[in-house]
C-alpha positions as CSV (number, residue, x, y, z in Angstrom):
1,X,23.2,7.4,-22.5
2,X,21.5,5.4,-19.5
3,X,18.4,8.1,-20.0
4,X,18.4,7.5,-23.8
5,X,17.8,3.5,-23.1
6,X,15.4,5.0,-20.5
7,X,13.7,6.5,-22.8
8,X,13.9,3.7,-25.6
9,X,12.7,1.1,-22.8
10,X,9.6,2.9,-21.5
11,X,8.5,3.7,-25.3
12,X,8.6,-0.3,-25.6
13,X,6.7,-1.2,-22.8
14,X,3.7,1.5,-23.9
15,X,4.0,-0.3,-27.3
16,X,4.1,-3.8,-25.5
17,X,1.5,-3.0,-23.6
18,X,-2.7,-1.8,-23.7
19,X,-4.2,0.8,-21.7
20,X,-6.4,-0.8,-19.1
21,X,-9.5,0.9,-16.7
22,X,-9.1,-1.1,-13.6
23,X,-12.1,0.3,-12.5
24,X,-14.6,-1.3,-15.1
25,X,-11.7,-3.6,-15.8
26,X,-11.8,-3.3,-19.4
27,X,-9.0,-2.8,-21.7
28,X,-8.9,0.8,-23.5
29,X,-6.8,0.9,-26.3
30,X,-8.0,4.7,-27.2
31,X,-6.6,6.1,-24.1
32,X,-9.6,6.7,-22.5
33,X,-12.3,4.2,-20.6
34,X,-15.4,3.2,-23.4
35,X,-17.3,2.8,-19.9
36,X,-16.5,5.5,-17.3
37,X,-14.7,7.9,-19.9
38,X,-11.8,7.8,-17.4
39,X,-7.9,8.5,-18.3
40,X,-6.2,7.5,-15.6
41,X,-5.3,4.3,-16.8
42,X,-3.0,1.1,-15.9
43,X,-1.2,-1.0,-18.4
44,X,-1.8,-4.3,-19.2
45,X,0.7,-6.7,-20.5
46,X,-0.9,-9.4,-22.1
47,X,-0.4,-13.2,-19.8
48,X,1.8,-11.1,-17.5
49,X,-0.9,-8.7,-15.4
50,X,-1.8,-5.0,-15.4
51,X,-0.3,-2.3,-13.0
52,X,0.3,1.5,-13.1
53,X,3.2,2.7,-14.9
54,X,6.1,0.9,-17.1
55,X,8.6,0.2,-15.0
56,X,7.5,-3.4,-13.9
57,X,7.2,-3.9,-18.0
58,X,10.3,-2.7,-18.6
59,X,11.3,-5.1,-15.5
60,X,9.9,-7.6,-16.8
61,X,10.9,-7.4,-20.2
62,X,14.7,-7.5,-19.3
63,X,14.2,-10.4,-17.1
64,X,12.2,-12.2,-19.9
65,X,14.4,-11.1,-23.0
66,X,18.2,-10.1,-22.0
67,X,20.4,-12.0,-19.4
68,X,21.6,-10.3,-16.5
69,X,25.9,-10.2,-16.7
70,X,27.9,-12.3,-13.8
71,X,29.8,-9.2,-12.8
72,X,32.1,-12.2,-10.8
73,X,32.4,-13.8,-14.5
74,X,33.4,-11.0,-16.2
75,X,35.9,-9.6,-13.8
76,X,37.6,-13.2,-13.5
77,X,37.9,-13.6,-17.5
78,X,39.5,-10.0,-17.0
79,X,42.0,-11.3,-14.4
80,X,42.6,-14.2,-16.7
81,X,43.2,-12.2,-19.3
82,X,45.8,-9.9,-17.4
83,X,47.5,-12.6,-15.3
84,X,48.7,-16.5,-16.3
85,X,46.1,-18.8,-15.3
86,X,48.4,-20.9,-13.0
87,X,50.7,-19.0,-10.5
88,X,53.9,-21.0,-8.8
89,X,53.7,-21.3,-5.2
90,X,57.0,-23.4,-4.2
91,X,56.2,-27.0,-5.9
92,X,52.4,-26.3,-6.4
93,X,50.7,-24.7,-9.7
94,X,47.5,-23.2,-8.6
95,X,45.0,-21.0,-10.1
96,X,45.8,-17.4,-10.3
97,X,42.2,-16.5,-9.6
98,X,41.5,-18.6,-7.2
99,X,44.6,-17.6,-4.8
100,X,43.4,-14.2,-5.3
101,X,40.1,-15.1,-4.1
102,X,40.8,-17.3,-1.2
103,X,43.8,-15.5,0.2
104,X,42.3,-12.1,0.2
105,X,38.6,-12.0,-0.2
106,X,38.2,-8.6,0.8
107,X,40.6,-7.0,-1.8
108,X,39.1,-9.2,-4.2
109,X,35.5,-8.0,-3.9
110,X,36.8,-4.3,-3.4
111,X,38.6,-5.0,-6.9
112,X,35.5,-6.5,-8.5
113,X,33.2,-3.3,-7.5
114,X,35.6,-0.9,-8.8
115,X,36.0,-3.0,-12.2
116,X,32.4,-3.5,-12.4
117,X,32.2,0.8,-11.5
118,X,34.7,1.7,-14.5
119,X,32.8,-0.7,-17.2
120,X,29.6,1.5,-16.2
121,X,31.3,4.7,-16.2
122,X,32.5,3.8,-19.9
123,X,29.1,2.9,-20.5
124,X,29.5,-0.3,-21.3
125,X,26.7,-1.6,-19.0
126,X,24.0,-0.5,-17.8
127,X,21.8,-0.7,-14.2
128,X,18.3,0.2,-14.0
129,X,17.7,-0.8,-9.8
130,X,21.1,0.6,-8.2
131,X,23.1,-2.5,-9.7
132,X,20.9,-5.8,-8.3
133,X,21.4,-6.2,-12.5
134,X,23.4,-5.1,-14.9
135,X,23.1,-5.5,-18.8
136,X,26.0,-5.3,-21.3
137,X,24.8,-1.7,-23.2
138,X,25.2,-3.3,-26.6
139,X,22.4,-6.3,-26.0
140,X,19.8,-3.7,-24.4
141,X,20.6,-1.4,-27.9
142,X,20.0,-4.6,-30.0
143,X,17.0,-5.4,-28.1
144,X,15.6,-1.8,-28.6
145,X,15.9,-1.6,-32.7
């Protein structure tokens, strides 16, 4: 799945983008340098910048186009969702998250990565830089048709 969007992502940043000679410092939308005859070629992204390969387009165009997910969000609307929102605590109604948060941080975050791990195992998000970001897998297939 994750190599299909890959796949999908880097097609859209060569369409996105226009092969460049950094050299003569010429665009060369042929694939090959009008001025030096030269194939080794960056990318240029029109207002952005030009640099070797796709993955700073396809960077960019995520950053630009989709919004990143609160993975602390998420797994708190899934807590809510599971647990009352106020818990009882003698006289005092406080908020279920909340206690959870402040009385055991540590379980909490250990709780929160494995949540966060199981929605990307059922592919329903995606990473592309070891989970700094993730994307819901539904909004990076709508961006991609």
């Amino acid at each position: 799945m994750k190599t299909d969007i890959q796949e999908k992502l880097t097609e859209l940043a060569f369409n996105r983008t226009t092969p460049f000679c950094y050299g003569c410092y010429v665009k060369a939308p042929k694939g090959v340098c009008s001025h030096c005859h030269s194939d080794d070629l960056m990318r240029e992204l029109e207002g952005v910048g030009v640099e070797w390969g796709t993955e700073w387009v396809i960077k960019h165009i995520l950053q630009e186009e989709l919004t990143a997910i609160d993975t602390d969000e998420v797994f708190e609307d899934s807590i809510r969702g599971c647990y009352p929102e106020e818990t009882v605590v003698g006289w005092l109604k406080l908020d279920t998250v909340e206690i959870l948060k402040s009385q055991d941080p540590i379980s909490w975050r250990i709780a929160r990565d494995e949540y966060t791990d199981s929605l990307e195992q059922d592919e329903e998000i995606v990473s592309f830089d070891g989970g700094s970001n993730y994307y819901w897998k539904h909004d990076l297939e709508s961006l991609l048709e």
